[in-house]
C-alpha positions, 0 to 999 in steps of 0.5 A: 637807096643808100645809107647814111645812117637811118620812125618811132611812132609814126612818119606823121609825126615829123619830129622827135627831139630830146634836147637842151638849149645850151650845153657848157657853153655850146648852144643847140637848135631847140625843136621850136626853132626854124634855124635861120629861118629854113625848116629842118626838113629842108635843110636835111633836103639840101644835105642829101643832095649835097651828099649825092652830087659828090663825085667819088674824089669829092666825097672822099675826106683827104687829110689835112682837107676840107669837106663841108657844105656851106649853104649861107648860114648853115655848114654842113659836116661829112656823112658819118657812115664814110668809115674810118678815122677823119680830120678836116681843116676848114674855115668858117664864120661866127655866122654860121650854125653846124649841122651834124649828122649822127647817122641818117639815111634815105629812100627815093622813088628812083629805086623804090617806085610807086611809094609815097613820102611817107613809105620813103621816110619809113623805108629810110628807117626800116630798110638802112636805119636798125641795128645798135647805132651808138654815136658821140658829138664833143665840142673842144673836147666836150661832149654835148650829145649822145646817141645809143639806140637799138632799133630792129624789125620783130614780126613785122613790128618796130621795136625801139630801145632808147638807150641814151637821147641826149641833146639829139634831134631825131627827125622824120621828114616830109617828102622831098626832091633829090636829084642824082648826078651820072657822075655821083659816086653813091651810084656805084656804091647802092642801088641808085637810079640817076635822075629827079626823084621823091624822097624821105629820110630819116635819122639823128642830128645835132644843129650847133647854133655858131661858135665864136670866133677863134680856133674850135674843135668838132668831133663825132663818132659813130658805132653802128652793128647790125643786129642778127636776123632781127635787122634788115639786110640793108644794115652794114656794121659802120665805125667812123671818128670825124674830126673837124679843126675849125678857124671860125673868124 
């Protein structure tokens, strides 16, 4: 499993959100909405495999480039745990919503065998998503969301401190397919296995309803620190700053 960033309750519990509908002008997704009429877990299955069917040269931000997803009515930005600071000039259309990804993570049955979707999408929080995990989302230097959680294992239990929860989808998902490519550069990067498996996720996310037309600005930045004994040794401290310039027509 490989992170990208990664329960609170319960995986039976799919979804978390504190969140408000309009933000100096930005509008958000709100928790009763099904984004172009696509559930949020099947858009965060499409991101996944989207992250996975990269190539090391394609999953690799070069300056001045372009990397985003766009699956019809939704673009989806860069993985945040690709480290480092990053700007992307790239066209899209006043049609189109923006899926943000503050930091998130999966497992698949590929390297984690015989467990169920909801033992995925809790391995995805338990195993890639503790430590103090910080991040910013600004919309022509706005901000409109905010992450601050410090989440850690304490003798077998979660202990869950949220710092700040704002305009921040946090999403548990159901069970989905995810297939990795041989060529997928996350397989010399963790320990994944190449083929079709299961899969479950987990993490914080921001649905940017689309923007009108003209020149915009999207940043987000992430600060995720591991935090000592009591964080899974599959936590890696992560710093990155993403930045998108986009000519929305």
């Amino acid at each position: 499993m490989y992170v990208i960033g990664i329960f609170l309750l319960s995986v039976l519990i799919p979804f978390i959100f504190v969140s408000t509908s309009i933000v100096s002008g930005v509008e958000l997704f709100s928790k009763d909405e099904v984004p172009f009429g696509k559930s949020y877990d099947d858009w965060i299955a499409e991101f996944w495999n989207w992250v996975v069917s990269l190539s090391l040269d394609e999953a690799t931000p070069k300056p001045g480039g372009c990397l985003i997803h766009e699956s019809g009515s939704m673009v989806m930005l860069m993985n945040s745990a690709v480290g480092g600071s990053h700007n992307q000039v790239c066209t899209i259309t006043s049609d189109q919503g923006i899926l943000i990804p503050n930091w998130n993570a999966w497992c698949d049955s590929g390297d984690h065998r015989g467990l169920s979707d909801e033992q995925l999408t809790r391995c995805a929080r338990e195993q890639f998503n503790l430590g103090k995990i910080g991040s910013e989302v600004k919309v022509d230097g706005v901000p409109i969301a905010k992450l601050d959680v410090t989440m850690a294992l304490i003798s077998g239990s979660l202990d869950y401190k949220i710092t700040t929860l704002q305009n921040i989808s946090e999403i548990y998902t159901k069970g989905f397919n995810i297939t990795i490519p041989a060529d997928s550069m996350l397989l010399s990067a963790a320990d994944l296995v190449a083929g079709d498996w299961r899969a479950g996720s987990h993490g914080w996310w921001v649905f940017l309803e689309p923007l009108p037309p003209g020149k915009h600005t999207v940043s987000y930045n992430v600060r995720v620190f591991p935090t000592g004994a009591l964080t899974s040794p599959g936590v890696n401290a992560v710093s990155s700053d993403i930045t998108y310039l986009l000519n929305v027509t």
